[in-house]
C-alpha positions as CSV (number, residue, x, y, z in Angstrom):
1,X,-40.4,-12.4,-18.5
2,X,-40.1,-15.7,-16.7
3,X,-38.2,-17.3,-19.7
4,X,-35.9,-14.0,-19.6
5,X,-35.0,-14.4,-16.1
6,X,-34.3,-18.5,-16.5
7,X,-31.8,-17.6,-19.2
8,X,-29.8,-14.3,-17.3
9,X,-29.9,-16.7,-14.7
10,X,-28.1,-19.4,-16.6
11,X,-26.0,-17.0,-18.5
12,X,-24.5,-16.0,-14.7
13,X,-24.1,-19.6,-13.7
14,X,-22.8,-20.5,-16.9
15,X,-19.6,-17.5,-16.6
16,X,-19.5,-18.1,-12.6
17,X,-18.2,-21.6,-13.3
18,X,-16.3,-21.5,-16.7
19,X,-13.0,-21.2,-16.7
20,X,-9.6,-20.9,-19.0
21,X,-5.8,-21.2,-17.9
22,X,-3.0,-20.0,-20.3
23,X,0.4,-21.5,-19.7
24,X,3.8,-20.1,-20.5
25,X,7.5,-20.4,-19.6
26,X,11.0,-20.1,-20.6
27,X,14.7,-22.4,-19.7
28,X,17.8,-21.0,-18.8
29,X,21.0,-22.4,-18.6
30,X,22.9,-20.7,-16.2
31,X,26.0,-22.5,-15.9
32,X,28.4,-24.7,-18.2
33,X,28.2,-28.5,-18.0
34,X,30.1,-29.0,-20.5
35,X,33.6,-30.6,-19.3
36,X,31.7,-33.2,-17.1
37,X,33.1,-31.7,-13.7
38,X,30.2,-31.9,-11.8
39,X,27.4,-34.0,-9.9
40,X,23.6,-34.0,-10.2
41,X,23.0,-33.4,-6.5
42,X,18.8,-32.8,-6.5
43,X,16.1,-30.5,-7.8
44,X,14.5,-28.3,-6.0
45,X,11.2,-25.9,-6.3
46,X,9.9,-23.1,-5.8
47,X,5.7,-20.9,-5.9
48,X,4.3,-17.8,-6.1
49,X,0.7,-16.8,-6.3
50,X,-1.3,-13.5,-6.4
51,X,-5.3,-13.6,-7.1
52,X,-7.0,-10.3,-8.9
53,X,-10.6,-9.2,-9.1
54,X,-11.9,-7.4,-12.3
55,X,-7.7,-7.6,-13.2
56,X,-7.1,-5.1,-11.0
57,X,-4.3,-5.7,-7.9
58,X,-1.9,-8.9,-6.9
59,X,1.5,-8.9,-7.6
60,X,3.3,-8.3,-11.2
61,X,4.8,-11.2,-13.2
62,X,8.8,-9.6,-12.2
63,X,7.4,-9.8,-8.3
64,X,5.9,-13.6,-8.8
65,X,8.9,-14.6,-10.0
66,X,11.0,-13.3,-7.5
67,X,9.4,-14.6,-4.9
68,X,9.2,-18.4,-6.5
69,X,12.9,-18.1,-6.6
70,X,13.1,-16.8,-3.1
71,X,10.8,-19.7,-1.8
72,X,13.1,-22.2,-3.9
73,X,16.6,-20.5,-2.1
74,X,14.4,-21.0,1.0
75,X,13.9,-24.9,0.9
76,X,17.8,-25.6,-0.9
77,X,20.7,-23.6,0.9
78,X,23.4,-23.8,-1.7
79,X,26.6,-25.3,-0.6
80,X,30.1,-24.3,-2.0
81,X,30.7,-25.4,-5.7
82,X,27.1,-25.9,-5.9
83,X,25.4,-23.8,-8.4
84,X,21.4,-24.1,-9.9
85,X,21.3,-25.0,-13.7
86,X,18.4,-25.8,-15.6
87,X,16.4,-23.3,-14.4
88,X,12.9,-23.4,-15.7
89,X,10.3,-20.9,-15.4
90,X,6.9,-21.6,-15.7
91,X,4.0,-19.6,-15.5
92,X,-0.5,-20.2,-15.5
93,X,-2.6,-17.6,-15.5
94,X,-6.5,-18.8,-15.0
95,X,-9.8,-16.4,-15.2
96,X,-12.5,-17.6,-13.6
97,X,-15.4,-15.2,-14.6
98,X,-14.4,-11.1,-12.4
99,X,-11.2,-13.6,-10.5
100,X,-7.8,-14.0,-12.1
101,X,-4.8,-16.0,-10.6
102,X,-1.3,-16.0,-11.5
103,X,1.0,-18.9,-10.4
104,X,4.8,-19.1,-11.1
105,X,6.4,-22.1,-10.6
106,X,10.5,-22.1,-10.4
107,X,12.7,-25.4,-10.9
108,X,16.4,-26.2,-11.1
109,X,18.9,-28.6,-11.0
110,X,21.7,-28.1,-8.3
111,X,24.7,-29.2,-9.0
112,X,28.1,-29.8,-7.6
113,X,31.3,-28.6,-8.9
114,X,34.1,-30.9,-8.3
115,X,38.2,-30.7,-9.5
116,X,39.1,-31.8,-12.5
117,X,40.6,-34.9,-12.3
118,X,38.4,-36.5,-9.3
């Protein structure tokens, strides 16, 4: 019975403390650069996060994501001819035994259109 108990009690331990994380993500392109018309100006970033127990609550992936780009608009207010390109999406998902978190990171590249001819 002792020996029974010593293993539960390292199989609980052993599933309290492991861990994985999955990572995923996509690129967009939202804008030309094409003709050379424009200046790299900065990069900016943006985060979401939501935490679950047993999978169950927290915010959905379409939520997450708009709220990283919210928080990236937040910190960058575009000025005019400036536009985001290069817009990458990135998302990790970690479980950690009953507790999963979701984390969306959002970067792009602002740049600056400028006349042809400058």
């Amino acid at each position: 019975m002792e020996r029974l108990k010593k293993c539960l009690g390292g199989l609980v331990i052993g599933m309290t403390i492991s861990a994985c994380a999955t990572h995923s993500g996509y690129y967009d392109n939202s804008c030309s650069l094409d003709k050379g018309d424009f200046c790299y100006v900065k990069t900016v970033e943006g985060t979401a996060k939501t935490g679950r127990w047993f999978s169950r609550g927290g915010f959905g992936q379409e939520k997450l994501t708009a709220a990283a780009r919210e928080d990236m608009e937040s910190k960058y207010t575009l000025k005019p001819h400036e536009e985001y390109t290069n817009i990458r999406v990135d998302y990790k998902w970690t479980k950690m035994f009953l507790h999963d978190e979701v984390r969306v990171v959002m970067k792009a590249d602002v740049v600056e259109f400028t006349e042809e001819g400058e």
